[in-house]
C-alpha positions as CSV (number, residue, x, y, z in Angstrom):
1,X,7.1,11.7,-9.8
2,X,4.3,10.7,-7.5
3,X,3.1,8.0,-5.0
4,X,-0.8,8.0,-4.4
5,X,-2.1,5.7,-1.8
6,X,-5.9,4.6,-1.4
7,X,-7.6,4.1,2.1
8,X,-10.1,0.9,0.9
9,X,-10.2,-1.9,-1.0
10,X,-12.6,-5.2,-1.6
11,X,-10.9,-8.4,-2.9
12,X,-14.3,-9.7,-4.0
13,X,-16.4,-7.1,-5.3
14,X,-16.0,-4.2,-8.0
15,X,-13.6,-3.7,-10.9
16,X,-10.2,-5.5,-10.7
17,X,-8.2,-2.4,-10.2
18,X,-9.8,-2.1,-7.1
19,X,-9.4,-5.6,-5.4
20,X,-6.0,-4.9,-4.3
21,X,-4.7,-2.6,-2.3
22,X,-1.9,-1.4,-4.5
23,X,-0.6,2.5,-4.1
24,X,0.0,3.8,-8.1
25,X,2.9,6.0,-8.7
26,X,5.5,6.7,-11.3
27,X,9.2,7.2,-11.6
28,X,10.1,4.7,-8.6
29,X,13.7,3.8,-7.9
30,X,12.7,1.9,-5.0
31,X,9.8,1.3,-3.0
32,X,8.7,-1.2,-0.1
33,X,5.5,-1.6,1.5
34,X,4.5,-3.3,4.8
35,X,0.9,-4.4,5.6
36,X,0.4,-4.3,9.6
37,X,-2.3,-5.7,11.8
38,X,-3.9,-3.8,14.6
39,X,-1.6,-5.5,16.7
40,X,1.3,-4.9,14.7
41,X,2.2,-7.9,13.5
42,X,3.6,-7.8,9.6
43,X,1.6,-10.1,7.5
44,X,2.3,-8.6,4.1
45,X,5.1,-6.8,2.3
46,X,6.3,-6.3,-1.0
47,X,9.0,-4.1,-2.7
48,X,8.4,-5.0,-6.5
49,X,8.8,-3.0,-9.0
50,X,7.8,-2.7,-12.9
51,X,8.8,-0.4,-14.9
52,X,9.6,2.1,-11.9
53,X,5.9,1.5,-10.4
54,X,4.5,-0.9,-8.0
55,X,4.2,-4.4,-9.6
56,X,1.7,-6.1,-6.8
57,X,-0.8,-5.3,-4.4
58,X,-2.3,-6.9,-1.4
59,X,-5.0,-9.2,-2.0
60,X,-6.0,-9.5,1.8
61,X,-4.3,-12.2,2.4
62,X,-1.2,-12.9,4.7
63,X,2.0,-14.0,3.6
64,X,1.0,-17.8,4.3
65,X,-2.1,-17.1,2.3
66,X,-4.5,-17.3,4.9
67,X,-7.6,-14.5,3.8
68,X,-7.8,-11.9,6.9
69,X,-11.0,-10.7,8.1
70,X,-13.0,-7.1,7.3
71,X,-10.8,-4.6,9.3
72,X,-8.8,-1.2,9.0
73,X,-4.9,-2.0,8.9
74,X,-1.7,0.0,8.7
75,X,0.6,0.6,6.0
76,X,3.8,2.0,5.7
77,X,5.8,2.6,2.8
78,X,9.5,4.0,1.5
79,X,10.1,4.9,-1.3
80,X,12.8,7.0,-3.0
81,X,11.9,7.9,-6.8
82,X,14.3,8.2,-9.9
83,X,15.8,11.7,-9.1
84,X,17.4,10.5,-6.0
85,X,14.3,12.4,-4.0
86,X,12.7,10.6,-1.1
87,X,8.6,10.5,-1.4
88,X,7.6,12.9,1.7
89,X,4.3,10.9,2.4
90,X,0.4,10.6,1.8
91,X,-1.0,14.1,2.3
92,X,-3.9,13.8,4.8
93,X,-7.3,16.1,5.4
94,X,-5.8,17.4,7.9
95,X,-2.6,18.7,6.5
96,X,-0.2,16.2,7.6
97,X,1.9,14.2,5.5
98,X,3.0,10.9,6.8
99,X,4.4,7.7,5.3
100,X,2.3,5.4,7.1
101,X,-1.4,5.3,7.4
102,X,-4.6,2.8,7.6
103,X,-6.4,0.9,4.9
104,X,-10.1,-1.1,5.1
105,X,-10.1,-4.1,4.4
106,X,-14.2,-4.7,3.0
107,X,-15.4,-8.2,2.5
């Protein structure tokens, strides 16, 4: 079971798999996802799942649709996978594992 989690993304350039941000893991039981400004406002979340992996991504876009500008936001995720275990976090260059982090948004 794993949970890997990207740090950019571009809605309208390169190959489809990478205009979303959308963390790929297997063996989910449940998993949600919260997008955050850099005032911390939510304005995207998801906790679908297909197949025990995450079924959408984030386009850029809030949840009323309206296309956000190039920035870095946070996410946060929890997720628990089949075995009952609790996913620990995104490993970081610096050794730390923590279940939130920042993602660029590149327009």
């Amino acid at each position: 079971y794993n949970l890997f989690v990207s740090n950019a993304f571009s809605p309208e350039f390169g190959a489809p798999g990478v205009r979303f941000f959308k963390p790929t893991g297997i063996g989910l039981a449940t998993y949600h996802l919260y997008i955050y400004d850099t005032w911390g406002n939510l304005i995207w979340e998801t906790d679908q799942l297909i197949n025990s992996e995450p079924a959408v991504g984030w386009d850029g876009r809030d949840m009323a649709g309206n296309t956000m500008p190039q920035d870095t936001y946070v996410w946060k995720i929890s997720a628990t996978f089949l075995d009952g275990s609790i996913w620990p976090g995104k490993i970081f260059p610096d050794s730390s594992v923590k279940r939130y982090g920042t993602v660029t948004l590149m327009r």
